[in-house]
N, C-alpha and C positions, 0 to 999 in steps of 0.2 A: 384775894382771900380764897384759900384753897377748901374752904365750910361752904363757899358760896355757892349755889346749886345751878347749873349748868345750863343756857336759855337755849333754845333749840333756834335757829334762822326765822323759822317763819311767829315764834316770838318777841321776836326782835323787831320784824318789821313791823306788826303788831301794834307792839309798845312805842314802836315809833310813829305810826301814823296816829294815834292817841291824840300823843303830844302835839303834833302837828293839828289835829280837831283841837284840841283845846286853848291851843295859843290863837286860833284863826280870829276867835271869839276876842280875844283881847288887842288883836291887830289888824291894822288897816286889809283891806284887799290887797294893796302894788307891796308889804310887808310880808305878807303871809307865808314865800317861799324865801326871804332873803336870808335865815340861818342857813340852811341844805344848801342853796346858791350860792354864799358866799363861803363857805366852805369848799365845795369843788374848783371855785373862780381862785381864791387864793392859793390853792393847790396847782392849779392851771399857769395862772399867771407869775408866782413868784410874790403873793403878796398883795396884792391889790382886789381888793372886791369889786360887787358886781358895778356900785354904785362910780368906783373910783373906772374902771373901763369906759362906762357909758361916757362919764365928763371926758375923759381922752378921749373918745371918739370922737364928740360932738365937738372938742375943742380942735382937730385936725382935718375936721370938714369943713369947719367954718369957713375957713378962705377958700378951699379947692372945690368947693358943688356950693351953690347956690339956690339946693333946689330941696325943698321938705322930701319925710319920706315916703309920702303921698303922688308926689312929681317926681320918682325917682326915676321912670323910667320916660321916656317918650311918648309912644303913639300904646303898644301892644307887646306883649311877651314875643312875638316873633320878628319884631323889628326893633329891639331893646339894643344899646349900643353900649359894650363895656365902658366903663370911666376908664381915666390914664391911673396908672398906678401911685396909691397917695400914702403914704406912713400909713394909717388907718387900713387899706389893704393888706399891706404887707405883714399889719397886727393880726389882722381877722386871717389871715394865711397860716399865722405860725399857731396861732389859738388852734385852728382843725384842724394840722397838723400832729399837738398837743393830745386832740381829742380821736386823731384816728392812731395814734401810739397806745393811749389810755385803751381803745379797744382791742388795740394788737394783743395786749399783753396782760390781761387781765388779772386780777386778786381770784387767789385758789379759796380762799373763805369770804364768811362774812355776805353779807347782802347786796352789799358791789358785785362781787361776781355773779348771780343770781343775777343782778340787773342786767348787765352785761351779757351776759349767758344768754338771755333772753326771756326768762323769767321775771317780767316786771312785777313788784311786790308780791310775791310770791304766788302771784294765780298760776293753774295747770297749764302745760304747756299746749295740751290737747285740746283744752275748751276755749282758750283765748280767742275772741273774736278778735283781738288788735291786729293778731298775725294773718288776716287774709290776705293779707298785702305782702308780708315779707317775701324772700327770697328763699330758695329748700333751702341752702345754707341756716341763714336763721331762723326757717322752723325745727331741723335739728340742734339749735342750743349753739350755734357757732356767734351767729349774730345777729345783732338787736335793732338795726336798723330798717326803716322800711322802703323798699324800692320800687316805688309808684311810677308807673308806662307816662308819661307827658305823652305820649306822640301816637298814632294808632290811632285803634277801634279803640279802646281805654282809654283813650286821654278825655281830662276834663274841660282844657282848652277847647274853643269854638276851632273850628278848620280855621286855617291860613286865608290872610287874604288873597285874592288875586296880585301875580306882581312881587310878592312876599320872600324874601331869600334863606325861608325856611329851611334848615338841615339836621335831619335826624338822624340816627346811628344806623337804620337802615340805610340813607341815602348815601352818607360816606361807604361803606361796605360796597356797595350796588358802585359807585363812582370810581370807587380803587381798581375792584374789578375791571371797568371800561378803561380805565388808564392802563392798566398794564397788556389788555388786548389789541390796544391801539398802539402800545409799546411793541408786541410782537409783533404786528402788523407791516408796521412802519421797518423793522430789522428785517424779518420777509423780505418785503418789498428791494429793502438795499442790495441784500444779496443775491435776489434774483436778477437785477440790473447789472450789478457786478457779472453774475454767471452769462447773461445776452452779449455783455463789452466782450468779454474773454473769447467767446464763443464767435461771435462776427468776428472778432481781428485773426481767431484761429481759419476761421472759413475764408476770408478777406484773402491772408496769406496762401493760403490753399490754389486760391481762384489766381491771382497774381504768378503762382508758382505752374498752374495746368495751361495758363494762355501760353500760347506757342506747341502745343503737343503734336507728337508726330503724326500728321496724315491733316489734322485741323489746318495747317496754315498756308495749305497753299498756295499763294500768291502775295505772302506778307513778306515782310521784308526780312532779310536773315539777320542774323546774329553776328555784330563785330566788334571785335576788342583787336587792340594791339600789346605787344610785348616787347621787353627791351629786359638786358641784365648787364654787370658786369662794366656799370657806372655809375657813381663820377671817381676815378683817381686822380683825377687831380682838378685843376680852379681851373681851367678848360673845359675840361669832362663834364664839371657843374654848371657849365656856360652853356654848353653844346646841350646836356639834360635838360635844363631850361627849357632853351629854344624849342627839342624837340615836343616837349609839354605845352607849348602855348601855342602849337601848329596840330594841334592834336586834331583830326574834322571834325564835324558835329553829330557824324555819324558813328562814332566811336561810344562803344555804352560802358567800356572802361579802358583800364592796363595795367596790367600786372610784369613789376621787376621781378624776374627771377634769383636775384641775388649777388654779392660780390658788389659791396659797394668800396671797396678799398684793396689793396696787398698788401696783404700782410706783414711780407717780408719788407715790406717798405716802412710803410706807417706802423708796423708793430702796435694796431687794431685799438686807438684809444678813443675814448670815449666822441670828444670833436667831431670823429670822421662820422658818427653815427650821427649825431646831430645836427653836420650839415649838410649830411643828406634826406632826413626828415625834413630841415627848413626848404628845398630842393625842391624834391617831392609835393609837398604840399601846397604848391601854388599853382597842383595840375586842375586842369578847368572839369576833370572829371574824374569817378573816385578811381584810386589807387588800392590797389593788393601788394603787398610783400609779402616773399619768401625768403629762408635765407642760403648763406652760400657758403663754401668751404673759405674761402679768404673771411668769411664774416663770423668764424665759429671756429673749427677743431686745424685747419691754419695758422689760427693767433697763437702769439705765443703764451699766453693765460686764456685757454678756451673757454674756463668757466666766466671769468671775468668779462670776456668777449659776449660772450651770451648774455649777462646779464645787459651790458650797453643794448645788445641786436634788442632784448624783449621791449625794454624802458623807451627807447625812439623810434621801432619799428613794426613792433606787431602788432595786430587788429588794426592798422594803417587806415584803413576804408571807411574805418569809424568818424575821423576826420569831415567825410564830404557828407552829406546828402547824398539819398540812394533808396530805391526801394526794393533791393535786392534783401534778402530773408537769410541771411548768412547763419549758417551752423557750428560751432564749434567744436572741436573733440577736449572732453576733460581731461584739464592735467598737461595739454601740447594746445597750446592757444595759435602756435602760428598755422597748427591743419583750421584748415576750411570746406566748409561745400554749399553751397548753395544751386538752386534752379534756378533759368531764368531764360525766358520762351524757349522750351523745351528741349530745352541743353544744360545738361547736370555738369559743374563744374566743381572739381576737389582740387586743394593743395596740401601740400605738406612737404616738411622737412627730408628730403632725399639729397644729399651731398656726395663728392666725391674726396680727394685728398686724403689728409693722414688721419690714420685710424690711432687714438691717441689713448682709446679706452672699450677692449674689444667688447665688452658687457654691455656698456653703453650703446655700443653700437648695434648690437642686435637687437635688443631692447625698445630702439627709436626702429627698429624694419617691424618688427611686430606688432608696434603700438600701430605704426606705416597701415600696416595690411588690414588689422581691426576698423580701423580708424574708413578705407576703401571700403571693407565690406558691410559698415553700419552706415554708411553715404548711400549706397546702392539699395539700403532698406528705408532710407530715410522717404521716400517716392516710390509711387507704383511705378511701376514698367512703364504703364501707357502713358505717362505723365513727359516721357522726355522719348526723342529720336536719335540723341547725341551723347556722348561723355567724351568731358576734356578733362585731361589730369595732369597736373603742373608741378614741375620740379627741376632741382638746378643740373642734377649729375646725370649722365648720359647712362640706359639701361645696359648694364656688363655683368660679368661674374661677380662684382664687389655687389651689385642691387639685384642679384638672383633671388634675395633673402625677401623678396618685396615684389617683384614680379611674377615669379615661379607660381606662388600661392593664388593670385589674383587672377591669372591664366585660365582658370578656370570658369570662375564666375564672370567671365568677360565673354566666354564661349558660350553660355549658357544664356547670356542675355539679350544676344543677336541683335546686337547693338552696334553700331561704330563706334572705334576709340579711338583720339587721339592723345600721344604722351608730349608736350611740349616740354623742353629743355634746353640747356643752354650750354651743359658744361662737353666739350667733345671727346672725351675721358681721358686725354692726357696729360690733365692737371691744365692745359689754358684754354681760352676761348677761342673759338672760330670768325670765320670774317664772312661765313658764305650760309646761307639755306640749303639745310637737309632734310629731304623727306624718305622716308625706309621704313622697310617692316621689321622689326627686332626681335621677332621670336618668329620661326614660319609657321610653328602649330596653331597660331591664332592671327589668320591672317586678315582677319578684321582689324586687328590691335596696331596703329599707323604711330610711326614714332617726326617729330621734325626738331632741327637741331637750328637755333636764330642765332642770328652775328652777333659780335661784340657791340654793344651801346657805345662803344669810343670810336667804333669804326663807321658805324650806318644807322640809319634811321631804327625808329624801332618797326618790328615785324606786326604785318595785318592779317589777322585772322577772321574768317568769316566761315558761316556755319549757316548751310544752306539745308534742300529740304528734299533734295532729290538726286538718284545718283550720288557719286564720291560728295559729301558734303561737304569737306573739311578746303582749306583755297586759304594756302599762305603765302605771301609775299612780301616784300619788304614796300 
């Protein structure tokens, strides 16, 4: 009715707590509140008032707790034990779930929101004593609930008993903390243990690699390896290789073929030859080096083909045995090598003779050659080695100038002994006999020796002494 004159809010509640005095008079006390109650309950629930809830509840307790709501808990508020989850829970869930929506989202009129708001029956928000307790949220008018300390100097509860597995939102907080410090802790911890591993095996190898240094070992025993190249050609050759492998002394700390495990022009370099001479090889009682050879590479008559057979059965060969030689490798040319070992620095690598088949190529492998020499010589101090031995198949000529020439230098500078083991006699075949020479006269430290064919003689014994000419090869 648009005559009807307009009640202001706090009219409202007014006339409505009235009614509420004046019905109290005419009904029971457990009555009093059940119009207001059962109005929000059916609102709440879909229908059902306060009185139809209560019988649900107590009808869905009935079997599951046994116990009034006087015995509801056990002993004490800090030793209370949740029940297992009952229909009845999962009501009382969705009910304040219901009711903390109803709060999210409030009626902009009317005396609901006022309630809500935090303005119960419309007393001042400033003088209300109800509000000691709230939260500043709802002493500014946000929310109407009140958020009472259980735990603290504030709580009403008696302290905890002794024994008690009391936890309050401080002591979570406080807890989380200690777990995540004990979380860093604990990662600390691993990776400095990682960083001690790393660092011993870096010092370990170090130490492994300085035993034997020049002037330290005099009266220890020298340094010996044997060599051999330029077999098996043929089920002979493999027989004879053998043999010479299981006659190896004990005194032998390895042996390195220098390469040419076939001809070419025979076998035309297929894959077979490569892999029966890896199964060969590998029955030696001590480890094995490989290098490779012109019959084993730019000879074949598919080089690149060749090469891939030499890499797939024959490089990193040593990796095969046990050994606790520290072997280095150059990136990108896996068959160079260098490693220490009682203080004699030994490098190899790819130096061939025969047909030049891809001149790019060819320079390419002297250059990687010479880098590959001069990051070897920096791999170790000076005083860590008295010796360098460097191993290759082609004998030093005008075709390996591109590899010599440059290294000439830093060989004189090192005042070192060198020796260049080899195999190939530069006329495209092998020899039957031991040569030793100086190959360049400018650097007459720099000793070259040339070993027999592996089809004709034993392999060659190399020893590496500590005093005077060091170097003592024979067959």
């Amino acid at each position: 009715d648009k005559t009807q004159k307009v009640r202001s809010p706090e009219q409202i509640v007014k006339e409505l707590l009235r009614d509420e005095e004046e019905g109290a008079a005419k009904k029971s006390w457990s009555d009093r509140y059940a119009t207001t109650a059962d109005r929000h309950m059916i609102a709440l629930t879909g229908g059902m008032t306060s009185s139809q809830v209560l019988d649900r509840l107590d009808a869905e307790n009935e079997f599951s707790h046994k116990k009034s709501a006087r015995n509801m808990f056990s002993t004490s508020p800090y030793d209370m034990k949740a029940p297992e989850e009952t229909k009845s829970s999962k009501f009382i869930s969705r009910l304040a779930e219901s009711l903390s929506a109803n709060r999210a989202s409030p009626k902009k009129k009317g005396y609901r929101y006022r309630y809500f708001s935090g303005s119960l029956f419309g007393r001042n928000k400033k003088s209300d004593p109800r509000k000691k307790n709230l939260s500043p949220l709802a002493r500014d008018g946000k929310q109407g609930w009140t958020e009472v300390d259980l735990s603290g100097a504030g709580s009403s509860l008696p302290p905890p008993p002794p024994g008690s597995n009391s936890r309050d939102w401080r002591y979570v907080i406080l807890e989380n903390r200690r777990r995540r410090r004990r979380c860093i802790i604990a990662v600390t911890m691993v990776c400095l243990v990682i960083m001690v591993a790393v660092l011993y095996r870096h010092v370990s190898n170090r130490s492994n690699r300085v035993n034997g240094v020049a002037g330290s070992n005099s009266g220890s025993s020298p340094v010996i390896f044997y060599v051999t190249s330029d077999i098996p050609f043929s089920i002979d050759d493999e027989e004879k290789l053998s043999s010479d492998l299981s006659s190896l002394p004990a005194e032998a700390n390895f042996i390195i073929h220098l390469g040419n495990i076939n001809e070419a022009r025979v076998t035309l370099c297929p894959e077979t030859v490569y892999a029966d001479a890896n199964g060969v090889l590998s029955k030696s009682p001590v480890p094995v080096f490989v290098l490779p050879g012109e019959e084993d590479w730019n000879n074949c008559p598919r080089p690149d083909e060749a090469w891939g057979f030499w890499l797939n059965n024959l490089a990193r060969f040593e990796e095969k045995f046990d050994h606790s030689f520290a072997v280095e490798r150059q990136l990108g040319r896996r068959e160079n090598f260098a490693f220490l070992h009682d203080g004699v620095l030994f490098i190899g690598m790819t130096l061939v003779g025969g047909r030049v088949y891809d001149q790019e190529e060819w320079d390419t492998m002297y250059a990687e050659n010479v880098r590959w020499t001069e990051k070897s010589f920096g791999l170790y101090n000076k005083d860590e080695y008295r010796a360098v031995i460097i191993f290759g198949h082609a004998r030093p000529s005008q075709h390996q100038d591109a590899f010599f020439l440059p290294i000439l230098n830093d060989l004189g500078s090192m005042n070192k002994q060198v020796l260049y083991v080899h195999a190939d006699d530069g006329a495209g075949g092998s020899v039957t006999n031991l040569e030793q020479y100086v190959p360049y006269p400018q650097a007459p430290r720099f000793k070259a020796v040339q070993i027999n064919q592996g089809g004709v003689g034993p392999p060659a014994r190399v020893s590496v002494g500590f005093k005077g000419d060091l170097f003592h090869v024979h067959n």
